[in-house]
Backbone as CSV, one residue per row, in Angstrom:
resi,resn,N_x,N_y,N_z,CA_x,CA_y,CA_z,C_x,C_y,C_z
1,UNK,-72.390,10.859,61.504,-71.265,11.101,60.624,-71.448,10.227,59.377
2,UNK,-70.979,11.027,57.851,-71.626,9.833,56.770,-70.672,9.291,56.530
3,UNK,-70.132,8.387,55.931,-69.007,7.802,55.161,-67.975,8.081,54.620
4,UNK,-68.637,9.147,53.801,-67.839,9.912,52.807,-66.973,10.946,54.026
5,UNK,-67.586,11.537,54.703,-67.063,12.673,55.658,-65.893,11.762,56.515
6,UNK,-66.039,10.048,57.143,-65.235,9.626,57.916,-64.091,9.404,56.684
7,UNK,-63.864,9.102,55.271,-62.959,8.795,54.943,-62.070,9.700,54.752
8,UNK,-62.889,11.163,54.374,-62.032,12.243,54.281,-61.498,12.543,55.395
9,UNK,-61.856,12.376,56.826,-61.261,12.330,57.868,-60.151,11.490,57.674
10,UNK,-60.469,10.241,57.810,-59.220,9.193,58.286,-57.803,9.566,56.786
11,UNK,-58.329,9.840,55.926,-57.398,10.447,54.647,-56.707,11.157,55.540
12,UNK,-57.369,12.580,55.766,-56.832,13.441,56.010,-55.688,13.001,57.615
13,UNK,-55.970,12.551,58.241,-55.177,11.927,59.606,-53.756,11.586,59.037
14,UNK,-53.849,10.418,57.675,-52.868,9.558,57.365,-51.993,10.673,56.787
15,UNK,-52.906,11.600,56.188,-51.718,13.002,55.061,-51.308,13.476,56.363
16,UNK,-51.620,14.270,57.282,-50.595,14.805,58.175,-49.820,13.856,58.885
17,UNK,-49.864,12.332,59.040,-49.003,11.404,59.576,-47.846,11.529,58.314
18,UNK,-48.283,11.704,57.617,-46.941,11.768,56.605,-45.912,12.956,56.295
19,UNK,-46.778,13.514,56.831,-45.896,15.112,56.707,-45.444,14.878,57.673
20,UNK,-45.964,14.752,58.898,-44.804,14.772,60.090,-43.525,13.496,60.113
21,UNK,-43.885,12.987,59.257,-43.102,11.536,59.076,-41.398,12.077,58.512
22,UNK,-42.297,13.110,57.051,-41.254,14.026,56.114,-40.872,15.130,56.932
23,UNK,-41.426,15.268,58.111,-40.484,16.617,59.050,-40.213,16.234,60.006
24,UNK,-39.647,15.158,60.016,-38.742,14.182,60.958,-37.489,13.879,60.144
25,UNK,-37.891,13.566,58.692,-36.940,13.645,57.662,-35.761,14.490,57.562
26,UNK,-36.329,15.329,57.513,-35.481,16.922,57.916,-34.155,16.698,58.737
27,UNK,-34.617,15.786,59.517,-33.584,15.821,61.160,-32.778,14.435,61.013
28,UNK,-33.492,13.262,60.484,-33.183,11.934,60.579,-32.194,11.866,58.983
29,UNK,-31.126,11.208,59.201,-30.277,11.315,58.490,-30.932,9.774,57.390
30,UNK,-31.271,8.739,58.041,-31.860,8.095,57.184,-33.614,7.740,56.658
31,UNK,-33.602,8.901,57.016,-35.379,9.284,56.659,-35.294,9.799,55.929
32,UNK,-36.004,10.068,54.224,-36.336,11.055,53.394,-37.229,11.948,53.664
33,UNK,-37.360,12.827,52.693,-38.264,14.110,53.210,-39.478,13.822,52.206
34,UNK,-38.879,14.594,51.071,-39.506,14.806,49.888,-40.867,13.311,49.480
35,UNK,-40.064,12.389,49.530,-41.382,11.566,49.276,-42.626,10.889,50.073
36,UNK,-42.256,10.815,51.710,-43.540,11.307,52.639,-44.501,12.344,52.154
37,UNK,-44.187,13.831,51.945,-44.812,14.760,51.523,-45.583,14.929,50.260
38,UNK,-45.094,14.366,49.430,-45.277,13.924,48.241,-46.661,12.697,48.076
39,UNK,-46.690,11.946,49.011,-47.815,10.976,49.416,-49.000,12.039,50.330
40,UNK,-48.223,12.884,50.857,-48.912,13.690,51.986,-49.855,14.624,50.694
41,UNK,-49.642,15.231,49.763,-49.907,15.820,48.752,-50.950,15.171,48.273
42,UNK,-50.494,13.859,47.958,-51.883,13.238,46.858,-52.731,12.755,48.239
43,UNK,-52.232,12.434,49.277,-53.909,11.861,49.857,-54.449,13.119,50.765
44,UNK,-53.511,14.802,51.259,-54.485,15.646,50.886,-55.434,16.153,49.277
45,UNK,-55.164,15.836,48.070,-56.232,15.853,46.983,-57.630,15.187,47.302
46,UNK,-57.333,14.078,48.350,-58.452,13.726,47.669,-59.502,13.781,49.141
47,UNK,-58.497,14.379,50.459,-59.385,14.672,51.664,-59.534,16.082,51.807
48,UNK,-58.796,16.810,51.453,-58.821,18.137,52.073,-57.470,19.466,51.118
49,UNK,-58.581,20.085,50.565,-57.975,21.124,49.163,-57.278,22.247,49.515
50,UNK,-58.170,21.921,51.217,-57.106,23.223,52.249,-55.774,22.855,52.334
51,UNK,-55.595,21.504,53.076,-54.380,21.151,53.387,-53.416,21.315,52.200
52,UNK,-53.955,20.696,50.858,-53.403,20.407,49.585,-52.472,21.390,49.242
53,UNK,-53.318,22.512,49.389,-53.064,24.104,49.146,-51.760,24.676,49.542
54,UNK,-51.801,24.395,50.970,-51.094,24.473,52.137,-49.489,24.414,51.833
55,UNK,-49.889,22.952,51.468,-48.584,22.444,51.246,-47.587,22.513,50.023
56,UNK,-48.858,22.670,48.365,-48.487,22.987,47.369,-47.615,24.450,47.382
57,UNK,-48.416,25.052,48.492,-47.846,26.903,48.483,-46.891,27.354,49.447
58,UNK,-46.353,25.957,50.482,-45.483,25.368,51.435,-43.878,26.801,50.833
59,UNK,-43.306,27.465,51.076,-42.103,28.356,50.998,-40.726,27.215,50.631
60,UNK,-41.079,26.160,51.098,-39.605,25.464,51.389,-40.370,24.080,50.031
61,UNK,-41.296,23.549,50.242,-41.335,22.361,50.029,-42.403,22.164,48.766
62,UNK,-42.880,23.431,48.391,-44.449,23.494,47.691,-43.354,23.777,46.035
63,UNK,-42.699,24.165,45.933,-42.301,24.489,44.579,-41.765,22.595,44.270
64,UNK,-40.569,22.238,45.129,-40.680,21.143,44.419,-41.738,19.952,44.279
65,UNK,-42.569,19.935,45.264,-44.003,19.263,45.413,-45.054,19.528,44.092
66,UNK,-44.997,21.047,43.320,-45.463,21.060,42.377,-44.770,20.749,40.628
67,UNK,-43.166,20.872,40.978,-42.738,19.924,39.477,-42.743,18.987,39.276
68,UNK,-42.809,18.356,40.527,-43.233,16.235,40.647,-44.242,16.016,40.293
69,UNK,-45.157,17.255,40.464,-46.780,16.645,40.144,-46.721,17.107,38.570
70,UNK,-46.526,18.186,37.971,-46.363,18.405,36.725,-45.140,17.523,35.838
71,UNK,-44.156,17.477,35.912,-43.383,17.081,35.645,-42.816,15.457,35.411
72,UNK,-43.157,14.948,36.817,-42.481,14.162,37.389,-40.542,14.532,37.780
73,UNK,-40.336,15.460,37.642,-38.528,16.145,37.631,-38.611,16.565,39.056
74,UNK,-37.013,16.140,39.308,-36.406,16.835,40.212,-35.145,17.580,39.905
75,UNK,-35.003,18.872,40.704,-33.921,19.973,39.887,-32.393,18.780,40.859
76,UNK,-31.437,19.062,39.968,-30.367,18.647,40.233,-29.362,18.365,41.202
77,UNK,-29.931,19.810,41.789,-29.287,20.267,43.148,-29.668,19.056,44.141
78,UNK,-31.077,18.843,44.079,-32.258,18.073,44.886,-31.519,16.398,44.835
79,UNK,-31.741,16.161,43.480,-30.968,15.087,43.341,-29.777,14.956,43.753
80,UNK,-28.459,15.425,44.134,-27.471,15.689,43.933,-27.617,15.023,45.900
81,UNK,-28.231,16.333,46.639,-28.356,16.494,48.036,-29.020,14.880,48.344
82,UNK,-30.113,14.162,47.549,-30.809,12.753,48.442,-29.232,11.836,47.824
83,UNK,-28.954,11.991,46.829,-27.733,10.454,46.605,-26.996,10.870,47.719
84,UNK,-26.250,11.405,47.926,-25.013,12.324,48.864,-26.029,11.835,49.933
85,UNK,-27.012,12.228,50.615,-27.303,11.695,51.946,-27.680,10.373,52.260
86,UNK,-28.375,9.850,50.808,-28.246,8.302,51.074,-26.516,7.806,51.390
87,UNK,-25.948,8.191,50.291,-24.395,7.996,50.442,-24.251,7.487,52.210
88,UNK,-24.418,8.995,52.702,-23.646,9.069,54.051,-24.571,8.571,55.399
89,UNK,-25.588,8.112,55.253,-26.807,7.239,56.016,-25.990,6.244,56.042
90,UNK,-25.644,5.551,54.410,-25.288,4.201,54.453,-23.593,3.952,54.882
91,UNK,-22.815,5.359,55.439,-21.750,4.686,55.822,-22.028,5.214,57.785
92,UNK,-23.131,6.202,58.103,-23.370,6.059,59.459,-23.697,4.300,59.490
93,UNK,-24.394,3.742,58.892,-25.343,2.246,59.361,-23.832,1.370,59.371
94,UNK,-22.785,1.615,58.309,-22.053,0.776,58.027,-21.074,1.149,59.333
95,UNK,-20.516,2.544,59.990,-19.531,2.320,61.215,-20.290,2.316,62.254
96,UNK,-21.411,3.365,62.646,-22.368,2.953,64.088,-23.403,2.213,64.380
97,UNK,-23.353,0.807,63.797,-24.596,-0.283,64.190,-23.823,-1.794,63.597
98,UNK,-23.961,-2.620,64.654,-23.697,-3.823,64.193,-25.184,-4.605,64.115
99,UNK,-25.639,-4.779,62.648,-26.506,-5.088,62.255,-25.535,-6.485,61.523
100,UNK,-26.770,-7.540,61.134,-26.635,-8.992,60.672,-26.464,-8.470,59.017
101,UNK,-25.223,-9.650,58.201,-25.225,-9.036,57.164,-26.265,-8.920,55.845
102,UNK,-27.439,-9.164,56.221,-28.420,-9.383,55.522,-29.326,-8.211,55.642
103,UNK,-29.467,-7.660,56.494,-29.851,-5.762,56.797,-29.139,-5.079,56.223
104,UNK,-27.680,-5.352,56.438,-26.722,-4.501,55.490,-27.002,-4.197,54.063
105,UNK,-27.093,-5.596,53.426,-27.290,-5.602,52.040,-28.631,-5.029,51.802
106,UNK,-29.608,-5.454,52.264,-31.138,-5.059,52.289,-30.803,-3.731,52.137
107,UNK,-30.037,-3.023,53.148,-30.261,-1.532,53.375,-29.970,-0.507,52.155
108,UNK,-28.241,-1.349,51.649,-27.490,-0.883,50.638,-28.329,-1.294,49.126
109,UNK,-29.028,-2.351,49.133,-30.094,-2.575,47.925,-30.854,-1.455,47.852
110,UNK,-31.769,-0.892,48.702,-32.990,-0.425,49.156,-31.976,1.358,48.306
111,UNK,-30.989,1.581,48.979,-30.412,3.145,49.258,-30.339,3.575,47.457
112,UNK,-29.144,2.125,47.151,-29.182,2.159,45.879,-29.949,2.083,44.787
113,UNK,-31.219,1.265,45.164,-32.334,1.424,44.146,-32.692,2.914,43.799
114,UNK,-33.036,3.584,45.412,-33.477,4.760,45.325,-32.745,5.884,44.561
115,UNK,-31.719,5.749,45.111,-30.431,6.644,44.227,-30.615,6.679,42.792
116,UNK,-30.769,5.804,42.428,-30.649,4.869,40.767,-32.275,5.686,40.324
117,UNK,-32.949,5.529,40.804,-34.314,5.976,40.460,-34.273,7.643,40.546
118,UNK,-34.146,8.454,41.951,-34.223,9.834,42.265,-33.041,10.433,40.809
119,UNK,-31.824,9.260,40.588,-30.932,10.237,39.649,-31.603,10.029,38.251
120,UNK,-32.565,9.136,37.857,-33.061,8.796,36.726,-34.325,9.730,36.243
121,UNK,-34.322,10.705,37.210,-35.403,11.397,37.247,-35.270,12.522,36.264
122,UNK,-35.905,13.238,35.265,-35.410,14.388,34.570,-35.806,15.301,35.458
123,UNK,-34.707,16.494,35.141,-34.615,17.900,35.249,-36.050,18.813,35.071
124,UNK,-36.086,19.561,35.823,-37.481,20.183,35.349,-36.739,20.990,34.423
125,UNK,-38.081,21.153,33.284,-38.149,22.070,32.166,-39.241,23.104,32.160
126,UNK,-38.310,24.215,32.696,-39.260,25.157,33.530,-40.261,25.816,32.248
């Protein structure tokens, strides 16, 4: 086996660990989707053009996977749906878990950065 062939392997391993990471997302109220897949995207580029393909031409997930890569934009709706679920992650953590108040804040830093960033994002300009 040469080098080049094991890295595109072990690439390719880590891109579907991430997709399944982002289709766990789906289900997990404080898991994202979109940006697992999005990592899953660029490190299929550079292992495997099949997978890349795959996922770029994905029915559910390949249209916005391709205005992030052109663009950097997310449509509104998109944005609208991750603040709103960060929102409501961070009041599941806040009534069902007694966590130390230093996770709390960590968590609510972390939710809000993201929020602050995903809403700072422009609109695609189709």
């Amino acid at each position: 086996m040469t080098k080049g062939y094991s890295v595109r392997l072990l690439l390719a391993a880590f891109g579907w660990g991430f997709v399944a990471i982002g289709v766990v997302g789906i289900f997990v109220p404080l898991l994202p989707t979109t940006p697992f897949l999005i990592v899953a995207a660029a490190i299929f580029s550079r292992s495997s053009p099949r997978f890349e393909g795959w996922l770029l031409a994905h029915p559910r997930f390949g249209e916005p996977l391709q205005t992030w890569r052109r663009q950097g934009a997310i449509r509104r709706r998109h944005k609208f749906v991750a603040c709103v679920s960060m929102a409501c992650s961070f009041a599941i953590l806040l009534v069902f878990f007694t966590l130390p108040a230093v996770a709390i804040i960590a968590a609510g830093v972390l939710m809000a950065t993201a929020a602050v960033y995903v809403a700072s994002r422009p609109e695609p300009g189709h």
